[in-house]
Backbone as CSV, one residue per row, in Angstrom:
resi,resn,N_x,N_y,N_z,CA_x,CA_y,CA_z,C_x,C_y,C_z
1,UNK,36.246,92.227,23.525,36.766,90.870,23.497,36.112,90.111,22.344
2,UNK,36.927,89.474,21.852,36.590,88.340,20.618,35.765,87.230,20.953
3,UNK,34.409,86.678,20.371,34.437,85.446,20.547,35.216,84.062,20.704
4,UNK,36.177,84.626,19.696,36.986,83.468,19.350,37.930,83.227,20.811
5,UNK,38.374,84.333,21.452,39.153,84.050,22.728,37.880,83.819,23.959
6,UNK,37.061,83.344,23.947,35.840,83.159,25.294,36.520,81.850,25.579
7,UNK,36.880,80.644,24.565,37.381,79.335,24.683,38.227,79.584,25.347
8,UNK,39.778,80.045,25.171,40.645,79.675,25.283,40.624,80.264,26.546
9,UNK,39.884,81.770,27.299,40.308,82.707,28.405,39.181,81.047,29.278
10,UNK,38.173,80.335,29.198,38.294,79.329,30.429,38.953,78.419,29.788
11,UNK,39.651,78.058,29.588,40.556,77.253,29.107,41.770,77.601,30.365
12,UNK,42.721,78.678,30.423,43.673,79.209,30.758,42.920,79.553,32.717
13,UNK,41.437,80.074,32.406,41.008,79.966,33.850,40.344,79.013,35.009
14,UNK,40.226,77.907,33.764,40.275,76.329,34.287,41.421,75.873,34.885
15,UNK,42.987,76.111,34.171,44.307,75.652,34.604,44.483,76.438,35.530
16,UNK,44.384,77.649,35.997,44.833,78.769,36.836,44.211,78.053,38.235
17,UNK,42.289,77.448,38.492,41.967,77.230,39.336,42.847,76.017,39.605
18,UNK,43.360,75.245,38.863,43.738,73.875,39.199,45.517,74.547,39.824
19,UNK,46.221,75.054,39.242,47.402,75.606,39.938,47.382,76.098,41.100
20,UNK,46.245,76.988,41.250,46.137,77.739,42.816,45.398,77.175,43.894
21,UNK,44.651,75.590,43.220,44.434,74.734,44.451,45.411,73.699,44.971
22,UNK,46.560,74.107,43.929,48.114,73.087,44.333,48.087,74.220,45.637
23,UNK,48.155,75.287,45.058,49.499,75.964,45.659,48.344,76.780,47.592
24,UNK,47.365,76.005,47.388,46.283,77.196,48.567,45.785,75.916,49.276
25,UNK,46.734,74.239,48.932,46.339,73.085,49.368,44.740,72.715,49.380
26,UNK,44.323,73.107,48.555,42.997,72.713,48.438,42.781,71.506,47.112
27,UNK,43.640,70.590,46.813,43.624,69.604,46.449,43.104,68.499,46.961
28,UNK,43.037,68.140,47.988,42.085,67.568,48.585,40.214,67.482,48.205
29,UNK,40.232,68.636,48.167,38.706,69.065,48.091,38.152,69.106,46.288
30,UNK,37.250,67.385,46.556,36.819,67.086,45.114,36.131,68.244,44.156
31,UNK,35.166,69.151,45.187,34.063,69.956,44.213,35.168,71.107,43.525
32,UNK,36.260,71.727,44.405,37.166,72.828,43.464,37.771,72.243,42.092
33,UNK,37.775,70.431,42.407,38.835,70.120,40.790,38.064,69.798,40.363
34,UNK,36.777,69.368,40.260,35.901,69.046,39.498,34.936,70.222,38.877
35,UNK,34.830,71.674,39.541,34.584,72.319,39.121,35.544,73.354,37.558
36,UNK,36.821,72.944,38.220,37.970,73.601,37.529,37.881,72.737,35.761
37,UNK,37.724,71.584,36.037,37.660,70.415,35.205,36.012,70.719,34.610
38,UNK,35.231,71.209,34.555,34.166,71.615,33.970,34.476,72.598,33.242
39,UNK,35.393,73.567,34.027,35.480,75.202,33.127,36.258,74.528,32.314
40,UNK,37.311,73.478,32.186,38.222,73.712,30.945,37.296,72.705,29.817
41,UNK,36.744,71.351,30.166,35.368,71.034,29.466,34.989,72.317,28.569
42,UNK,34.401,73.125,29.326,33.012,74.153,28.786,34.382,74.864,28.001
43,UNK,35.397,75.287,27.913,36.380,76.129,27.259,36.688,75.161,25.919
44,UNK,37.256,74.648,26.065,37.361,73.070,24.630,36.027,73.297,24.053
45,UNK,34.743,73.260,24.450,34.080,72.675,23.654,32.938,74.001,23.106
46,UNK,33.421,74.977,23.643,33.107,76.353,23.207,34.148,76.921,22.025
47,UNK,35.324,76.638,22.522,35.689,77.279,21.390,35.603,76.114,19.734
48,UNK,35.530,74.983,20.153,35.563,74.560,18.940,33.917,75.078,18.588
49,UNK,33.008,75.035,18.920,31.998,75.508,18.238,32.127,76.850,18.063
50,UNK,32.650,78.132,18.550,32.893,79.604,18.010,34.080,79.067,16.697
51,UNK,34.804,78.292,16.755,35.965,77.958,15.608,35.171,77.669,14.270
52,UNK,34.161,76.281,14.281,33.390,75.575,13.463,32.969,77.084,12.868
53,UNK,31.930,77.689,13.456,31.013,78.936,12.988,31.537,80.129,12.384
54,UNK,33.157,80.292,12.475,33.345,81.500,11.866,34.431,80.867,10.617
């Protein structure tokens, strides 16, 4: 695996947690979207620094 895709794969596994707490009704429950909402954070701001560096 590429550095360059580490961003974008939590990026895509940030949205995935947020879709499957629509769909497993766990929307309700603050710590799953706020956790989901960290991974895509940490994905954005990873890949722009693997982007900047190469």
């Amino acid at each position: 695996m590429k550095k360059q895709n580490l961003g974008i794969i939590l990026i895509v596994l940030g949205a995935l947690m947020l879709i499957l707490s629509y769909f497993a009704d766990l929307v309700d429950y603050n710590f799953y979207n706020i956790g989901a909402l960290i991974v895509i954070i940490a994905g954005i701001v990873t890949h722009i620094v693997v982007t900047k560096r190469s």
